[in-house]
Structure formats: structure tokens, C-alpha cells
Residue, then its C-alpha position, 0 to 999 in steps of 0.5 A: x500500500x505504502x509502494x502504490x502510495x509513493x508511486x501514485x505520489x510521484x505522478x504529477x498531473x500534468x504528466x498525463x494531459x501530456x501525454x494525451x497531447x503527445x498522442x493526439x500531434x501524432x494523430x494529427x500528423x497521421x490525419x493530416x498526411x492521408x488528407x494531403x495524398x488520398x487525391x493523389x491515389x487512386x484504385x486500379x482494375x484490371x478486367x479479362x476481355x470475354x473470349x469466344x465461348x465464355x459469356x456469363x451465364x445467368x441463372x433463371x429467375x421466376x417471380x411468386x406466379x411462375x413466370x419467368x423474369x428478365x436476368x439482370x445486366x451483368x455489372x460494368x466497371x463503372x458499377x461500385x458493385x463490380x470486383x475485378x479480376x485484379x485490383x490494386x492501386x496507383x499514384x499520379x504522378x503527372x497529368x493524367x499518368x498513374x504509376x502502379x506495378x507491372x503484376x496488375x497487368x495481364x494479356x487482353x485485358x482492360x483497365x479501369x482507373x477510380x478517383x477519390x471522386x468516385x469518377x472511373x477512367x478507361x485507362x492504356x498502358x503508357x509503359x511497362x517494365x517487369x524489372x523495376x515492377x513499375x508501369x504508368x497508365x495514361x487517364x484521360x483526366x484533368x486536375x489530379x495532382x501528383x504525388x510529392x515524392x521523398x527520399x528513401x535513402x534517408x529512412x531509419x527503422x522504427x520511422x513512422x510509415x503511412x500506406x495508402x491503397x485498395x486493400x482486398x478491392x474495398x476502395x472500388x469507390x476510389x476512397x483508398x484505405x490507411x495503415x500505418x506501422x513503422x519501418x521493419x527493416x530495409x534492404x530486404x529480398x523478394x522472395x523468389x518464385x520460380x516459373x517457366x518463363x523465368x526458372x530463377x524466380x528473380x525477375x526484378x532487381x527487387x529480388x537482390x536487397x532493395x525492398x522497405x520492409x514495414x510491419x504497416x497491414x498491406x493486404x491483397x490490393x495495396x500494390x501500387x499505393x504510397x508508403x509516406x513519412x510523417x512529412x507526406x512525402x511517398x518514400x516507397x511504392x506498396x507491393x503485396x508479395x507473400x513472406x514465402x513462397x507459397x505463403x497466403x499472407x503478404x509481407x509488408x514491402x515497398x519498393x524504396x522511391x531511390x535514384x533507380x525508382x526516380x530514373x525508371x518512373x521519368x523514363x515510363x512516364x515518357x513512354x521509354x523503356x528502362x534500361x540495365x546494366x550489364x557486366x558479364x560475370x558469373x559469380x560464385x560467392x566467397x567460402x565460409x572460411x573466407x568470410x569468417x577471416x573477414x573477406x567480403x565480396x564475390x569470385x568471378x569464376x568465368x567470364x562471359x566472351x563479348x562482354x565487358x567483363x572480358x575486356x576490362x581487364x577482369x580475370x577468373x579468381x578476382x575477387x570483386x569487394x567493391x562497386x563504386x564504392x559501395x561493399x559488395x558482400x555476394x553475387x546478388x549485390x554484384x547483380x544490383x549495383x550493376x544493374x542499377x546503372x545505365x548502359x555505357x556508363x563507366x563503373x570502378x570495380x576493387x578487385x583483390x587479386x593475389x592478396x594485392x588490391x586494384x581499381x579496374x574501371x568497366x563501361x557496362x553494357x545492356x542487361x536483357x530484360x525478361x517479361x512484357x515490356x510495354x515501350x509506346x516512344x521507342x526509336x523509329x526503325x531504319x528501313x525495318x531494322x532496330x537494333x540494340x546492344x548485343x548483350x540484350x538480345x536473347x534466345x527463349x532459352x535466355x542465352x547470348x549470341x554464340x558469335x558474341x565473343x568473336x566481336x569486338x564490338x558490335x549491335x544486335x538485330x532486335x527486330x526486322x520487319x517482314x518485307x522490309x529492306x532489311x528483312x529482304x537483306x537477309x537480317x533476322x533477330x540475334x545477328x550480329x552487325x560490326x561495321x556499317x560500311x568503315x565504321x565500327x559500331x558498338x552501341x545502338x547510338x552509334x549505329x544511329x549516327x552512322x546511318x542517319x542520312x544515308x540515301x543509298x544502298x547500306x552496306x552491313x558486316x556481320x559477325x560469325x555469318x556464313x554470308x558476313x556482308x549484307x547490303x540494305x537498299x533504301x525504303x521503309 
């Protein structure tokens, strides 16, 4: 008694408005950023186009004298009661365009885009890219204001987070729905889930460590809604994976708004595709021995022919510890930090070879990207040929150019088409073109350049053909 007595003693009164105050500036600050945002997000649907065969069928309905009723219309998008057949949400991010992620996309299939106004938009697919996991859909709508993006990079755990999103479709209306929590940790790992048109299961550059973690509820459905810091600013973008695979219960992750998030979103939002870096390296991860001597970093165990690992300098054995900088602990860092990187842009490897520390610098080439992109401004082909780096072509298997390492350097045929000069030349998807006329080419740019103007007949050298040269003759 006398314990309660002392303890109820030393509680002065102002202690607890106090603390009632210090809830209800949270609450305010909570209140206040979905106020700032929700006009900014938006619910996204995606709704299967009836195929041949497969119309709804309603069941007859007959009123209290037997006869017969008239079935109801099948509900439209624009009705609050219809569910689509994948539903997530979005953010604007310019006029009329909505950023949200590529897993709500799908083959013949239409997308619907609802407002906290409660107006539904038929929306297009701007841009596509399955390896940030971001697209944009372009609305026909006016006065939506973007959302104030921030920086992910200075995010601590234990921040107080805010998500906004379409939880399990309930935002049909376009109201989306709040959760908050703190920041759980950073740097996280998607978890891999393997198929047939990718069997490593890690399609995305989230699947190598870039993914906030929060323990903020995102249901099915918040993909593609704002994770936000008390300022209001969205600090990552929601996507609802599973903790496991296999797993029926998603995982709070978002991807984090950085500068491959901001690079990757200003080129969608124009219609572009986003580009990857590439080095050519196949990795093996450092022993246990090694890494309790405390060594960090990968082995290159080969190097692949043609690519810009062979030719900077790089030998098998090399341990790379460093990529610009940054500590490179396994392959899967490796991975990231060079993907991160446009092509042709210069990276500073540290590499230990022979116990001896040295700085070998890389101009990395372009990754080849699987999945449906969806590109809407590419470049213009020349007479029916584009071509790209020769390292983003791939066979179905995934495998680079056999001739790839007799070139040093070189473009690939990305795309002929029928009939054109360049399909009548002889050029198919995968060759491999040195030389226009003189010049060297090794970068689509430089392939431009050269042939830009060019009025007459185009003579092209091919690399490992049985037929080397190839004349285009002019037309579209």
C-alpha cells in the first residue's frame, strides 16, 4: 500500500494531459498526411476481355406466379458493385499518368482507373517494365495532382510509415484505405518464385536487397499505393508479395522511391523503356572460411566472351569487394549495383587479386530484360531494322549470341520487319552487325549516327555469318 502510495505520489498531473497531447500531434500528423495524398491515389482494375465461348451465364429467375423474369445486366466497371479480376492501386504522378506495378497487368485485358471522386477512367498502358515492377497508365483526366515524392535513402527503422491503397478491392469507390506501422527493416529480398518463363524466380532487381520492409497491414490490393513519412512525402511504392513462397499472407514491402525508382518512373512516364546494366560475370560467392577471416565480396569464376567483363581487364579468381564504392558482400549485390546503372556508363570495380588490391574501371553494357515490356516512344526503325546492344538480345532459352565473343564490338538485330529492306537483306533477330560500311559500331547510338542520312544502298558486316556482308537498299 505504502509502494502504490509513493508511486501514485510521484505522478504529477500534468504528466498525463501530456501525454494525451503527445498522442493526439501524432494523430494529427497521421490525419493530416492521408488528407494531403488520398487525391493523389487512386484504385486500379484490371478486367479479362470475354473470349469466344465464355459469356456469363445467368441463372433463371421466376417471380411468386411462375413466370419467368428478365436476368439482370451483368455489372460494368463503372458499377461500385463490380470486383475485378485484379485490383490494386496507383499514384499520379503527372497529368493524367498513374504509376502502379507491372503484376496488375495481364494479356487482353482492360483497365479501369477510380478517383477519390468516385469518377472511373478507361485507362492504356503508357509503359511497362517487369524489372523495376513499375508501369504508368495514361487517364484521360484533368486536375489530379501528383504525388510529392521523398527520399528513401534517408529512412531509419522504427520511422513512422503511412500506406495508402485498395486493400482486398474495398476502395472500388476510389476512397483508398490507411495503415500505418513503422519501418521493419530495409534492404530486404523478394522472395523468389520460380516459373517457366523465368526458372530463377528473380525477375526484378527487387529480388537482390532493395525492398522497405514495414510491419504497416498491406493486404491483397495495396500494390501500387504510397508508403509516406510523417512529412507526406511517398518514400516507397506498396507491393503485396507473400513472406514465402507459397505463403497466403503478404509481407509488408515497398519498393524504396531511390535514384533507380526516380530514373525508371521519368523514363515510363515518357513512354521509354528502362534500361540495365550489364557486366558479364558469373559469380560464385566467397567460402565460409573466407568470410569468417573477414573477406567480403564475390569470385568471378568465368567470364562471359563479348562482354565487358572480358575486356576490362577482369580475370577468373578476382575477387570483386567493391562497386563504386559501395561493399559488395555476394553475387546478388554484384547483380544490383550493376544493374542499377545505365548502359555505357563507366563503373570502378576493387578487385583483390593475389592478396594485392586494384581499381579496374568497366563501361557496362545492356542487361536483357525478361517479361512484357510495354515501350509506346521507342526509336523509329531504319528501313525495318532496330537494333540494340548485343548483350540484350536473347534466345527463349535466355542465352547470348554464340558469335558474341568473336566481336569486338558490335549491335544486335532486335527486330526486322517482314518485307522490309532489311528483312529482304537477309537480317533476322540475334545477328550480329560490326561495321556499317568503315565504321565500327558498338552501341545502338552509334549505329544511329552512322546511318542517319544515308540515301543509298547500306552496306552491313556481320559477325560469325556464313554470308558476313549484307547490303540494305533504301525504303521503309
Amino acid at each position: 500500500m505504502l509502494l502504490w502510495v509513493s508511486l501514485c505520489g510521484s505522478l504529477r498531473a500534468q504528466d498525463v494531459p501530456a501525454g494525451v497531447d503527445a498522442a493526439a500531434a501524432v494523430e494529427q500528423s497521421l490525419v493530416g498526411v492521408i488528407a494531403r495524398n488520398e487525391k493523389s491515389v487512386v484504385a486500379v482494375a484490371r478486367v479479362r476481355r470475354e473470349r469466344p465461348g465464355e459469356a456469363f451465364q445467368f441463372e433463371t429467375r421466376v417471380d411468386a406466379f411462375g413466370r419467368k423474369l428478365t436476368p439482370l445486366a451483368p455489372p460494368q466497371p463503372t458499377d461500385p458493385d463490380f470486383v475485378p479480376n485484379e485490383y490494386g492501386a496507383g499514384v499520379v504522378v503527372a497529368p493524367g499518368l498513374v504509376l502502379t506495378v507491372t503484376s496488375l497487368l495481364g494479356d487482353e485485358s482492360d483497365y479501369y482507373v477510380t478517383t477519390a471522386e468516385h469518377k472511373v477512367y478507361r485507362a492504356t498502358i503508357k509503359a511497362a517494365d517487369p524489372r523495376s515492377d513499375l508501369a504508368v497508365l495514361a487517364i484521360d483526366a484533368a486536375g489530379l495532382p501528383p504525388i510529392g515524392m521523398g527520399k528513401a535513402d534517408d529512412v531509419k527503422r522504427g520511422q513512422i510509415v503511412v500506406s495508402l491503397g485498395n486493400p482486398n478491392a474495398v476502395a472500388r469507390d476510389g476512397q483508398p484505405s490507411a495503415s500505418w506501422g513503422i519501418i521493419a527493416n530495409l534492404h530486404r529480398k523478394a522472395p523468389a518464385s520460380p516459373s517457366e518463363t523465368d526458372p530463377t524466380g528473380r525477375p526484378t532487381l527487387h529480388h537482390y536487397g532493395t525492398l522497405i520492409q514495414t510491419d504497416a497491414r498491406l493486404n491483397l490490393g495495396a500494390s501500387g499505393g504510397p508508403l509516406l513519412n510523417l512529412k507526406g512525402e511517398m518514400i516507397g511504392l506498396c507491393v503485396a508479395l507473400a513472406v514465402a513462397p507459397g505463403a497466403e499472407v503478404a509481407g509488408g514491402y515497398a519498393m524504396p522511391v531511390d535514384a533507380t525508382f526516380r530514373r525508371a518512373v521519368e523514363r515510363l512516364v515518357r513512354g521509354r523503356e528502362v534500361e540495365y546494366g550489364f557486366l558479364g560475370v558469373q559469380p560464385a560467392n566467397l567460402r565460409s572460411q573466407e568470410v569468417l577471416s573477414g573477406l567480403h565480396g564475390l569470385r568471378v569464376a568465368q567470364l562471359i566472351p563479348g562482354t565487358p567483363a572480358a575486356r576490362c581487364g577482369l580475370k577468373p579468381g578476382d575477387i570483386i569487394t567493391a562497386v563504386d564504392g559501395t561493399p559488395i558482400y555476394d553475387s546478388d549485390g554484384l547483380i544490383l549495383n550493376i544493374g542499377r546503372l545505365p548502359p555505357e556508363t563507366v563503373a570502378r570495380l576493387t578487385v583483390l587479386r593475389n592478396g594485392q588490391e586494384r581499381a579496374i574501371a568497366v563501361v557496362v553494357s545492356k542487361y536483357a530484360v525478361r517479361g512484357r515490356k510495354v515501350v509506346t516512344q521507342g526509336d523509329a526503325p531504319w528501313r525495318g531494322l532496330k537494333v540494340d546492344y548485343a548483350t540484350a538480345v536473347v534466345d527463349e532459352e535466355g542465352r547470348l549470341p554464340a558469335s558474341l565473343g568473336e566481336a569486338d564490338a558490335a549491335v544486335a538485330v532486335a527486330e526486322v520487319a517482314e518485307k522490309s529492306p532489311a528483312w529482304q537483306a537477309g537480317l533476322r533477330r540475334g545477328m550480329l552487325i560490326a561495321r556499317v560500311g568503315d565504321a565500327r559500331v558498338a552501341t545502338p547510338k552509334e549505329f544511329a549516327a552512322v546511318v542517319r542520312g544515308s540515301a543509298g544502298p547500306v552496306q552491313l558486316r556481320l559477325v560469325g555469318d556464313a554470308s558476313p556482308i549484307r547490303t540494305v537498299q533504301p525504303g521503309t
